[in-house]
C-alpha positions as CSV (number, residue, x, y, z in Angstrom):
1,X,-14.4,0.5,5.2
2,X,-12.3,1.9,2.1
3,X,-12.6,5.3,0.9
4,X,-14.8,5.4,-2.1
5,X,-13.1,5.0,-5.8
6,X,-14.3,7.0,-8.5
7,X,-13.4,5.8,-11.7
8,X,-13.2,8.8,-13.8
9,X,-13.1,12.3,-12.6
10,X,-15.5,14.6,-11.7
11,X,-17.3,16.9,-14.2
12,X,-18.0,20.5,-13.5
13,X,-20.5,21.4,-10.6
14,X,-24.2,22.0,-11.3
15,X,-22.8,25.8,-10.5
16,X,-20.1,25.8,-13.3
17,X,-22.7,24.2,-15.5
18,X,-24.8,26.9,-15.4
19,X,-22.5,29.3,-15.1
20,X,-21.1,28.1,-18.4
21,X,-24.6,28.0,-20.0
22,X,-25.5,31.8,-19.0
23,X,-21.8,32.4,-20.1
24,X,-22.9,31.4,-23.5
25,X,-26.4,33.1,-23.5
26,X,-25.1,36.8,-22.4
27,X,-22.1,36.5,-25.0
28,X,-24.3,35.5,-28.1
29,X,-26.5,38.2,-26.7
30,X,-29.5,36.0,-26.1
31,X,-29.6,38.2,-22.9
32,X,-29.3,41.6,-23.9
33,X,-27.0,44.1,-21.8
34,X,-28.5,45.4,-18.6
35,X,-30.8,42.7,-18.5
36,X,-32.1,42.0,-14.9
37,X,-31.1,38.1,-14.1
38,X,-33.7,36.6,-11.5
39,X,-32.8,34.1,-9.5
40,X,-36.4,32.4,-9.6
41,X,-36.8,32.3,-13.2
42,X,-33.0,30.9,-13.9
43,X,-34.0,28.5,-11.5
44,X,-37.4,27.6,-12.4
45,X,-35.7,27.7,-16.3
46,X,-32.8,25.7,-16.0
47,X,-34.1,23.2,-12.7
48,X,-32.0,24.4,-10.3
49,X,-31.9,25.6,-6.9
50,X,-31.6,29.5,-5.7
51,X,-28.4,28.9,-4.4
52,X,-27.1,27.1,-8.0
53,X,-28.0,30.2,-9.2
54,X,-26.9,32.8,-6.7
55,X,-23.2,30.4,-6.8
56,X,-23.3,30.7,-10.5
57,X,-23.9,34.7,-10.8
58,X,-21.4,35.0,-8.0
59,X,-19.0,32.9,-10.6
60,X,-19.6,35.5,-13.4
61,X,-20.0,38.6,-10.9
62,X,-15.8,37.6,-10.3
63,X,-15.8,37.8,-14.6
64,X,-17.4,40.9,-14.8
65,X,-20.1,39.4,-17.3
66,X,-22.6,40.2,-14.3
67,X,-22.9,42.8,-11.6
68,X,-24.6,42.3,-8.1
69,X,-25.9,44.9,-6.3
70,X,-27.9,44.4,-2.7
71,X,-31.2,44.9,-2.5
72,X,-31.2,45.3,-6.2
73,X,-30.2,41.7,-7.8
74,X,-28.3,40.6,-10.4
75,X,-27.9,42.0,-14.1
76,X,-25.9,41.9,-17.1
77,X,-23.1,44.0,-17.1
78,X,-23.0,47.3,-19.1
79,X,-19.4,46.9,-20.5
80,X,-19.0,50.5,-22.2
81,X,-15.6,51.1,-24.5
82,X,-13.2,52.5,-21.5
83,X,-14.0,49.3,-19.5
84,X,-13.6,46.8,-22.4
85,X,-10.2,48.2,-22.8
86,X,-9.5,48.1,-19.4
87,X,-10.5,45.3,-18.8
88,X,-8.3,44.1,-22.6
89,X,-5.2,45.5,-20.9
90,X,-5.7,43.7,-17.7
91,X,-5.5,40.7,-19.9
92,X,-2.7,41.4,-21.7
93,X,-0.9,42.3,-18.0
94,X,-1.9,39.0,-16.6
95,X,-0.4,37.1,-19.6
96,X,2.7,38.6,-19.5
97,X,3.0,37.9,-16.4
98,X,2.2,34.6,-16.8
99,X,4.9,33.9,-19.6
100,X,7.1,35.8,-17.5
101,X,7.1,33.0,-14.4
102,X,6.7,30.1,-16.7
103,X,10.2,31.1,-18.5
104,X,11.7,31.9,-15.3
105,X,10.5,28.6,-14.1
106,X,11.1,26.5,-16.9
107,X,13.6,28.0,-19.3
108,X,13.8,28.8,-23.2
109,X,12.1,25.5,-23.4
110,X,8.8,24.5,-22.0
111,X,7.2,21.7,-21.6
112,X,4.8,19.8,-23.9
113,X,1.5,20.1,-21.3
114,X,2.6,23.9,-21.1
């Protein structure tokens, strides 16, 4: 038997679907800051299973969009000033960085998908 052939490629997991869609709903501020996030009501709301859900809060726990505590759940994070900076110069370090190893890799001139 051959290995199945898929002819296009795969789109983003239910996970990173909904992941993307509370992405979008905290950063509007459709969910206000320290807002609890149940994992019954996202899934009962957007048709998904617990552990969709608990996947896609872990996915923007890593972004800092959502913090996880145990025992308590999940809620939108509280960004105050200090760690929007921080978090600003992190950024700032990690592209740097990044433009640092493609020139190294590449040269003065990169290429085109770059």
């Amino acid at each position: 038997m051959s290995p199945r052939r898929r002819d296009r490629d795969p789109g983003p997991t239910q996970a990173a679907a909904l992941a993307e869609a509370l992405r979008a709903s905290i950063l509007s501020a459709e969910i206000p800051l320290d807002a609890p996030l149940r994992e019954e009501q996202l899934a009962a709301r957007y048709g998904a299973s617990r552990h969709t859900v608990r996947a896609a809060l872990q996915s923007l726990a890593a972004e800092r969009l959502v913090s996880i505590a145990p025992y308590r759940g999940a809620r939108v994070a509280n960004l105050d000033d200090d760690a929007v900076e921080a978090l600003q110069e992190l950024r700032g370090a990690l592209e740097s960085e990044a433009v640092r190893l493609v020139t190294a890799r590449c040269g003065a001139s990169w290429p085109e998908d770059v």
